[in-house]
C-alpha positions as CSV (number, residue, x, y, z in Angstrom):
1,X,0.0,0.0,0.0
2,X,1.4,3.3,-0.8
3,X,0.5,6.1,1.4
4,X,0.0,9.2,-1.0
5,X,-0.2,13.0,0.4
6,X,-2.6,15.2,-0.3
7,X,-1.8,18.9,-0.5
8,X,-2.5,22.1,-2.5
9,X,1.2,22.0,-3.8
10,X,1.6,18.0,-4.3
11,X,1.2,17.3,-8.1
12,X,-0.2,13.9,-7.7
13,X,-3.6,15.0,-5.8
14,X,-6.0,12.3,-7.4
15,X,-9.0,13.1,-5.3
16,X,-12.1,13.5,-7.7
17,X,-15.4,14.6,-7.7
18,X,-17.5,12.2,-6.5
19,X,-21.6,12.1,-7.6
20,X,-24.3,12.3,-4.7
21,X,-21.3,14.2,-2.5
22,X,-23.5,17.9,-2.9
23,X,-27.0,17.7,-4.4
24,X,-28.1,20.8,-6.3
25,X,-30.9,22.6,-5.5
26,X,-31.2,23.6,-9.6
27,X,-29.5,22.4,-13.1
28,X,-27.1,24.7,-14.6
29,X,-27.9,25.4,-17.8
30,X,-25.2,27.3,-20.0
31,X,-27.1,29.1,-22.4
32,X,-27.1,33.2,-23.1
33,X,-30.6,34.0,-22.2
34,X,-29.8,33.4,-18.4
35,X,-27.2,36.3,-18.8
36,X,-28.4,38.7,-17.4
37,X,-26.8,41.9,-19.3
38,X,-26.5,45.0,-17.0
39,X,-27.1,48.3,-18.4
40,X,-24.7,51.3,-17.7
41,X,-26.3,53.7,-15.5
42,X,-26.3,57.3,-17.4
43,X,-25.9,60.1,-15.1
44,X,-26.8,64.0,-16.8
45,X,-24.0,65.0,-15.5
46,X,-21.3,63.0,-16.9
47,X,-22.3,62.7,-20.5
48,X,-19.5,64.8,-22.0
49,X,-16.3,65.9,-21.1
50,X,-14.3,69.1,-22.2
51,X,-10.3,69.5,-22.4
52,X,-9.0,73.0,-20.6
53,X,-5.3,74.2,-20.1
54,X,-3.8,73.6,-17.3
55,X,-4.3,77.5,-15.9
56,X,-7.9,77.5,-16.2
57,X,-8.0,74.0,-14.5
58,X,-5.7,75.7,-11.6
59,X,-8.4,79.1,-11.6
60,X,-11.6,76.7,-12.1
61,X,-9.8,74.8,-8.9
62,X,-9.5,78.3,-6.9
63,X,-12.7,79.3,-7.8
64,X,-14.3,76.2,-6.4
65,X,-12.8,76.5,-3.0
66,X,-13.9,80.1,-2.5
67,X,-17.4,79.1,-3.5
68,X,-17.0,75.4,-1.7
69,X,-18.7,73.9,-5.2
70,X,-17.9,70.2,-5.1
71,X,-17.5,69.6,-8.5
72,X,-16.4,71.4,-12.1
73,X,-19.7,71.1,-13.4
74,X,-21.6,72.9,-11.0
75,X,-18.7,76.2,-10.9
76,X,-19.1,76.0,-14.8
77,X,-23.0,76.4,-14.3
78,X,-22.5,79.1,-11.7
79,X,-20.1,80.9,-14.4
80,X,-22.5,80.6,-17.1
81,X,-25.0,81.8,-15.0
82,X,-23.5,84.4,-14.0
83,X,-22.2,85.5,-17.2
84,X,-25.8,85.3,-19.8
85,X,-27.2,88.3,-18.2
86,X,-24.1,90.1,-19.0
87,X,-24.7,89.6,-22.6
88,X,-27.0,92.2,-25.4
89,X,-30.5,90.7,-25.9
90,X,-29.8,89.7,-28.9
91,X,-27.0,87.6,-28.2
92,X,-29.3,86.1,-24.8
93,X,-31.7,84.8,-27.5
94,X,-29.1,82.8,-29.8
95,X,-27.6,81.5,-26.6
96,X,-31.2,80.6,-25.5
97,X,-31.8,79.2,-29.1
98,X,-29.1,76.9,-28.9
99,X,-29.3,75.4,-26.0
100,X,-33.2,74.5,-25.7
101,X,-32.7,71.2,-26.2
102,X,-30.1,70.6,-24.0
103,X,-32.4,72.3,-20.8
């Protein structure tokens, strides 16, 4: 009789499955309907992105902290905010014009 060792680093582990050791509670079927694809959430807020120099990052930062805005969007917002009013009424319109669908 040879005495063999079991172990996660012996080579010559020979234990096997046995049938009747763990009964199933259902059959696994392999087949693509039971995948259950997961759609990627969409937030408004992160559906585009825009590229800026590294100065107006660094002011865009600054002007965060003195308004304690948590994120880029939201000081960007303010800015535009602040700065439609500014404009000639006919300039307010095309601005308005332009961006009705995205309101």
């Amino acid at each position: 009789m040879t005495d063999k060792k079991i172990g996660l680093l012996n080579k010559q582990n020979t234990l096997e499955r046995k049938q009747g050791n763990i009964i199933p509670n259902q059959t696994f079927n392999e087949s693509s309907s039971d995948k259950v694809k997961r759609k990627k959430e969409e937030f408004k807020n992160q559906k585009g992105s825009i590229k800026v120099p590294l100065s107006t990052k660094s002011e865009l930062s600054a002007l965060k902290s003195i308004t304690k805005t948590k994120t880029d969007y939201e000081m960007i917002q303010m800015l535009i905010d602040s700065y439609v009013p500014t404009m000639e009424n006919t300039k307010q319109k095309r601005f308005r014009l332009l961006t009705e669908d995205d309101i």
